[in-house]
Backbone as CSV, one residue per row, in Angstrom:
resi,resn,N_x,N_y,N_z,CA_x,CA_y,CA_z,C_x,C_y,C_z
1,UNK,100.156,111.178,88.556,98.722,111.321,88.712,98.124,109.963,89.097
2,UNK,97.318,110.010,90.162,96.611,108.983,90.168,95.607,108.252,89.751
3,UNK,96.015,106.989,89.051,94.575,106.346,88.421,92.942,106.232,89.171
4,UNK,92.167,107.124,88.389,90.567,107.200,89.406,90.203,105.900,89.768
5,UNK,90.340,104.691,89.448,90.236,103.655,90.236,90.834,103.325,91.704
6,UNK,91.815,103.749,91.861,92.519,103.723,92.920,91.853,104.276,94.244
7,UNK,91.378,104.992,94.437,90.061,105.192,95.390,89.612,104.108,96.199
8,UNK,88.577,103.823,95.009,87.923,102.599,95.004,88.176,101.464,95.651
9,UNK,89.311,101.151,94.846,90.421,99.809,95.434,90.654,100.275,96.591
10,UNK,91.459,100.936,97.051,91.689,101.342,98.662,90.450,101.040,99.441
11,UNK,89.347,101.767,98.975,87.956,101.703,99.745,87.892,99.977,100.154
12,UNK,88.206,99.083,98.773,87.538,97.650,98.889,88.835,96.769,99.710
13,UNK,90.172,97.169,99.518,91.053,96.869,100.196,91.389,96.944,101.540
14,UNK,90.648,97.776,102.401,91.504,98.377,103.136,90.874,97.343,104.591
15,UNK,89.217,97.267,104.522,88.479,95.912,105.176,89.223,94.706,105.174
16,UNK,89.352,94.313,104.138,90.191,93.170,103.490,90.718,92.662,104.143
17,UNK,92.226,93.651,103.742,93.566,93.600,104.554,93.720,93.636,106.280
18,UNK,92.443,94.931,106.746,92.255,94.623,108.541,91.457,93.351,108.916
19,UNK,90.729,93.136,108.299,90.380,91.296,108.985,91.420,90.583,108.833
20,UNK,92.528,90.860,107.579,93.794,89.705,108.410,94.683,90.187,108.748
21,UNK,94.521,91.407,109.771,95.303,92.039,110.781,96.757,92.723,109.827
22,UNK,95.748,93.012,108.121,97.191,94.004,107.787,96.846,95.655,107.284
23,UNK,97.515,96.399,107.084,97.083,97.570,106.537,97.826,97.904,105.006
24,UNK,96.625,98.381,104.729,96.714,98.999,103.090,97.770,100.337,103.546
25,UNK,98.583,100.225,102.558,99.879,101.346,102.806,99.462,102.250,101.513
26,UNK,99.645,101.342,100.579,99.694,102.140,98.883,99.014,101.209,98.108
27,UNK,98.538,102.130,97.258,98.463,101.281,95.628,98.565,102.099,94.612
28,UNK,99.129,101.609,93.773,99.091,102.158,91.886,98.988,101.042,91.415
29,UNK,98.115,102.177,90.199,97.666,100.848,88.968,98.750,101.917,87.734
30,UNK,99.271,100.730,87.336,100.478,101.114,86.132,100.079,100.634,84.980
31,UNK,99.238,101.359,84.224,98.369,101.065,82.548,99.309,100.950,81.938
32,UNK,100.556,101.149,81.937,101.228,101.670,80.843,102.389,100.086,80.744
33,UNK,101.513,99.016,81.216,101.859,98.131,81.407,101.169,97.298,80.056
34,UNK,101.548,95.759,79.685,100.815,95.292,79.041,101.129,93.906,79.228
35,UNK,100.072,93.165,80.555,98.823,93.594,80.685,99.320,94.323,82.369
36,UNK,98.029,95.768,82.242,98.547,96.526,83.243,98.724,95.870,84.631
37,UNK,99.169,96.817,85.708,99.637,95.774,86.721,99.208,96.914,87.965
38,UNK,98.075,96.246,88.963,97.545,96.681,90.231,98.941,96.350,91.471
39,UNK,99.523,97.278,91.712,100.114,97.020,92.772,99.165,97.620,94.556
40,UNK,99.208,96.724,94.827,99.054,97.407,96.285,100.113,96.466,97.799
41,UNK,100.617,97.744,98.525,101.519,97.519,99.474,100.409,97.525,100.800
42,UNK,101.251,96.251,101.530,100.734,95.796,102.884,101.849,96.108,103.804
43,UNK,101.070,96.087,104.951,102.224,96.219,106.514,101.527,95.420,107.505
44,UNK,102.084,94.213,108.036,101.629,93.902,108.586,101.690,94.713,110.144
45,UNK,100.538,94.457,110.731,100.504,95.225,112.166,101.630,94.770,113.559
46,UNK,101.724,94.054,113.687,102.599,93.204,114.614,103.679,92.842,114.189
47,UNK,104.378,92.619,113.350,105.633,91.993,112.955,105.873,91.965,111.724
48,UNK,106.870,91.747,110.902,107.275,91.999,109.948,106.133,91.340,108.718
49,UNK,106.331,92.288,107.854,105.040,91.867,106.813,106.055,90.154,105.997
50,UNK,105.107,89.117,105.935,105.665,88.033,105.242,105.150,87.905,103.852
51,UNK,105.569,86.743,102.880,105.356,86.200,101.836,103.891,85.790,102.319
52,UNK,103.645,84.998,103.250,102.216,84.419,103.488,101.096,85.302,103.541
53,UNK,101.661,87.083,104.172,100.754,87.820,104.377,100.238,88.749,103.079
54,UNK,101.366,88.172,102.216,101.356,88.853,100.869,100.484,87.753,100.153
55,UNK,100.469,86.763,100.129,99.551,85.772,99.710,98.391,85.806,99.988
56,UNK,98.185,85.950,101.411,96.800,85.639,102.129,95.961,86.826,101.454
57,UNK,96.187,88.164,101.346,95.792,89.337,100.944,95.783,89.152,99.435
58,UNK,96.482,88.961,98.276,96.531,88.836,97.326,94.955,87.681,96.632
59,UNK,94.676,86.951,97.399,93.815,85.763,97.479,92.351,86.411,97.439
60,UNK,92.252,87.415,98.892,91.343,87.644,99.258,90.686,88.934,98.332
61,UNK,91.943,89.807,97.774,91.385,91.049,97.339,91.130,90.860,95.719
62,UNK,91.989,89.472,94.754,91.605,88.962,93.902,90.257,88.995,93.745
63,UNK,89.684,88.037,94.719,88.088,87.711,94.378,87.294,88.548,94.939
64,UNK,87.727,89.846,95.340,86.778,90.714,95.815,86.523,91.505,94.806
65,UNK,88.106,91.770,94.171,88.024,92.673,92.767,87.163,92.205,91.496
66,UNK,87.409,90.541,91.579,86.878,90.118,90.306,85.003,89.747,90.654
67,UNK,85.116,90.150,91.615,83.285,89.741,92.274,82.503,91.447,91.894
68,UNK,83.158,92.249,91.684,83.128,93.852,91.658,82.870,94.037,90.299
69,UNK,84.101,93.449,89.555,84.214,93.621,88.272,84.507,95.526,87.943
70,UNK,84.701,96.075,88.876,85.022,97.076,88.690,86.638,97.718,87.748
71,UNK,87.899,96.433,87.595,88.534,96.447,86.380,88.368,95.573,84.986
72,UNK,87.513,96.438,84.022,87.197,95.740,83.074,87.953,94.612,82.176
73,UNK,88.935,94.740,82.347,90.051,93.818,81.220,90.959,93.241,82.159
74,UNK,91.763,92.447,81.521,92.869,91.967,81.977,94.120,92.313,82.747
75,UNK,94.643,92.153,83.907,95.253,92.939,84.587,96.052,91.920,86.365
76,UNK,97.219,92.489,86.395,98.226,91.408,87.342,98.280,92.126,88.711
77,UNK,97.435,91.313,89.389,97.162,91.794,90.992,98.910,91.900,91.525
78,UNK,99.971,92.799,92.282,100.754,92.632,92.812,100.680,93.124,94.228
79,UNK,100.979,92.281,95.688,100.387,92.794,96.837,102.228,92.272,97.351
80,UNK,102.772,93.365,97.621,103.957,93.480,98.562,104.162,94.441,99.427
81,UNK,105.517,94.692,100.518,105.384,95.130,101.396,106.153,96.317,100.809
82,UNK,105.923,97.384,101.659,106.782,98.897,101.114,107.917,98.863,101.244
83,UNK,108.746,97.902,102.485,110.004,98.253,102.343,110.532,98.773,103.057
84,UNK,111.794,99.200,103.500,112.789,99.904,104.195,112.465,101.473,103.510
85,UNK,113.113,101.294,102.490,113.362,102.815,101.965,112.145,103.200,101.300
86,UNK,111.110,103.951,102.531,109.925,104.985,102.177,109.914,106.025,103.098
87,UNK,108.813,106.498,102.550,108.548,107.971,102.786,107.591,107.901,104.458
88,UNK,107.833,107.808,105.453,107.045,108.273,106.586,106.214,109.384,106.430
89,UNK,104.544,109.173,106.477,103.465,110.202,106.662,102.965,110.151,107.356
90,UNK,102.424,108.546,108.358,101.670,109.245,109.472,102.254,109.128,110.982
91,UNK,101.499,109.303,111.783,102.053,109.641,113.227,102.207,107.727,113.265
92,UNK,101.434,107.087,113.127,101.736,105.415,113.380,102.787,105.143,112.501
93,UNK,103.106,105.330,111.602,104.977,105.056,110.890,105.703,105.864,111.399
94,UNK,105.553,106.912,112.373,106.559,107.708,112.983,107.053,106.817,114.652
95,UNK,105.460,106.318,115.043,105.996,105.980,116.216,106.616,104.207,116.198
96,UNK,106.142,103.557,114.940,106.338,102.076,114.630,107.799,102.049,114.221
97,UNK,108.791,103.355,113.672,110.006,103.622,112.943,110.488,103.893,114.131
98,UNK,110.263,104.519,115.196,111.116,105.369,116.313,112.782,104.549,116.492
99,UNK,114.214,105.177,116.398,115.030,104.061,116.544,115.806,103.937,114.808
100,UNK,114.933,103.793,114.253,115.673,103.838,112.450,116.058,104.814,112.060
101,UNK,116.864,104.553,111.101,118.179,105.346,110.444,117.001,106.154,109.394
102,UNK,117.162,107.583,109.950,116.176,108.199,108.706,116.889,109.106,107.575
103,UNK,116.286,110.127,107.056,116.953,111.297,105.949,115.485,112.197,106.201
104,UNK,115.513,113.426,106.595,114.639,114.431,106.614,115.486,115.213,106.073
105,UNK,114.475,115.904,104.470,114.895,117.025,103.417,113.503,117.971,103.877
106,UNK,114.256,119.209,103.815,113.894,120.046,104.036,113.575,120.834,102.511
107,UNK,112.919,121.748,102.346,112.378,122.790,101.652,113.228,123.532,101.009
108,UNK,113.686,124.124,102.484,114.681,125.400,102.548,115.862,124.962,103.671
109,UNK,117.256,125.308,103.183,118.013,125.086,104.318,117.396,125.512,105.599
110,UNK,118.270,124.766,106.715,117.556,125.303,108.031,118.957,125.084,108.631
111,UNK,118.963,125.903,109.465,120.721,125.497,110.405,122.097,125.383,109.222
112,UNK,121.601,125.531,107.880,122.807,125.506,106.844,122.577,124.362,105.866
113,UNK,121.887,123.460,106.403,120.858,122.353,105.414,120.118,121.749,105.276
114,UNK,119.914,120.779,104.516,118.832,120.806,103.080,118.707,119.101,103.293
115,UNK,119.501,118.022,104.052,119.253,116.845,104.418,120.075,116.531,105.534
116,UNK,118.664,116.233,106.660,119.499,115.543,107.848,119.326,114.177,107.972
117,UNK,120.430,113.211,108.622,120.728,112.108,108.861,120.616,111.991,110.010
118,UNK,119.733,110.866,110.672,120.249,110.090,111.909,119.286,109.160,112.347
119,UNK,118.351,109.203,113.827,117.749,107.973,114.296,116.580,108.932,114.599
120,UNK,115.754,108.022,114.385,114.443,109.099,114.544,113.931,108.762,115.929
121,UNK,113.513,109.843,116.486,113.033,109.869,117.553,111.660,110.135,117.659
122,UNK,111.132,111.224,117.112,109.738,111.374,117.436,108.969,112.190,116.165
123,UNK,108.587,112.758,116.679,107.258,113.540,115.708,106.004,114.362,116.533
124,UNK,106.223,115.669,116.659,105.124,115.866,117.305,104.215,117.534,116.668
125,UNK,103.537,118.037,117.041,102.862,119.487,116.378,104.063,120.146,115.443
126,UNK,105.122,120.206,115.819,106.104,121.237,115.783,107.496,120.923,115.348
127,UNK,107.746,119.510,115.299,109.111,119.084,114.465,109.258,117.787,114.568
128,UNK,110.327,117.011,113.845,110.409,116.089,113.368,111.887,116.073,114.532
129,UNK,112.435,114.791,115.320,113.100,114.962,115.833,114.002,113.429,115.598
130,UNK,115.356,114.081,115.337,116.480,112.816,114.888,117.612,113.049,116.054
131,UNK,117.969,111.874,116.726,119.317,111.813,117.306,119.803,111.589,116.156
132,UNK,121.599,112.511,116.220,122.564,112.804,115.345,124.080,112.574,116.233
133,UNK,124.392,111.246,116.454,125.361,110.973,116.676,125.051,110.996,118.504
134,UNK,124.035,111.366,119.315,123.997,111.194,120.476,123.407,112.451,120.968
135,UNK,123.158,113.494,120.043,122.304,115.047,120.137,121.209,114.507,119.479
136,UNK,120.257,114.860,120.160,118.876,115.201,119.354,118.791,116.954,118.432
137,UNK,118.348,116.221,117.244,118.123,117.796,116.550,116.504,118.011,115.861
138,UNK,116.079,119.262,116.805,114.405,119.524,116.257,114.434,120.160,114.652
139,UNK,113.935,119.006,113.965,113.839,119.942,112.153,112.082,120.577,112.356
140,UNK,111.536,121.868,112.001,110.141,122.152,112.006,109.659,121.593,111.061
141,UNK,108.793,121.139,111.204,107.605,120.633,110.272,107.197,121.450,109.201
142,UNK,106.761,122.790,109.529,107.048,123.489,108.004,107.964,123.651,106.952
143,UNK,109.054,123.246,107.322,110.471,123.196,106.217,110.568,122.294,105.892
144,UNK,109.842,121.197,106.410,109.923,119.170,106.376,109.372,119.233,104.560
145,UNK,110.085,118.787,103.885,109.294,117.818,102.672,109.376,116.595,102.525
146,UNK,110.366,115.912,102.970,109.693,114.379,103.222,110.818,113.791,104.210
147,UNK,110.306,112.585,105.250,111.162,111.889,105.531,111.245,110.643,105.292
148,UNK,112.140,109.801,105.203,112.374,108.689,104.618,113.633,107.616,105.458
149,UNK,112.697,106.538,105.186,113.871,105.589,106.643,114.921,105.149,105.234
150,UNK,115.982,104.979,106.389,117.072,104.380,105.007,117.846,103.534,105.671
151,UNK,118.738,102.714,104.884,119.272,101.286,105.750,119.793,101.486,106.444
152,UNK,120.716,102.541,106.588,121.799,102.811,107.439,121.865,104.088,107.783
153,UNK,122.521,104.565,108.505,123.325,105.883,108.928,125.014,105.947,108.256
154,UNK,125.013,107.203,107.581,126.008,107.101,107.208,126.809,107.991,107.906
């Protein structure tokens, strides 16, 4: 479930992060922390997200949060990048991934299964499309429950 602050933060983050040319990916706030801990994930637009871009953002959304005062108590800003191994949702991580080693799970078997492997190719109305060894294979989008880049092809 998501913490009702989290909204918010996105709302005040998301300016932030595009004046220094990065985008708000995610955030959770993890209470169950002590003292709790604000994570929010960056991507940078152009090139690989850095330590500096994780800094520069961390700096800026600090004193925006604490100028807000909208988290009452004590609490550990964390601003990193998502990573290799996530979940692809929109059409701009479909076409920024095109080329990477993915995993699309399906719902319901389709063709006999339930996780395909290979290089992602596209994304369009109607399916999710992976070269598989040098074949392209169309998975439909209605059977899609998530896809996810992963380091390798196995």
């Amino acid at each position: 479930m998501t913490h009702p602050l989290i909204p918010q933060i996105i709302e005040i983050a998301t300016p932030i992060a595009e004046s220094l040319g990065l985008e708000v990916v995610a955030a959770v706030f993890h209470t169950n922390l002590n003292p709790p801990v604000l994570r929010v994930d960056i991507r940078n637009y152009s090139t690989d997200t850095s330590l500096d871009d994780c800094e520069r953002m961390s700096k800026a959304l600090e004193s925006s949060l604490d100028e807000r005062e909208i988290i009452p108590d004590t609490y550990v800003l964390e601003i990193s990048s998502p990573g290799i191994s996530r979940q692809l949702t929109t059409d701009r991580e479909f076409i920024s991934f095109k080329g990477f080693p993915a995993v699309v799970e399906t719902l319901e078997p389709y063709q006999g299964h339930t996780e395909w492997k290979g290089r992602l190719v596209k994304r369009d109305e109607t399916a999710v499309y992976l070269n598989r060894k040098g074949r392209v294979t169309a998975i439909p989008r209605p059977l899609i429950n998530k896809v996810q880049l992963v380091d390798r092809e196995e």
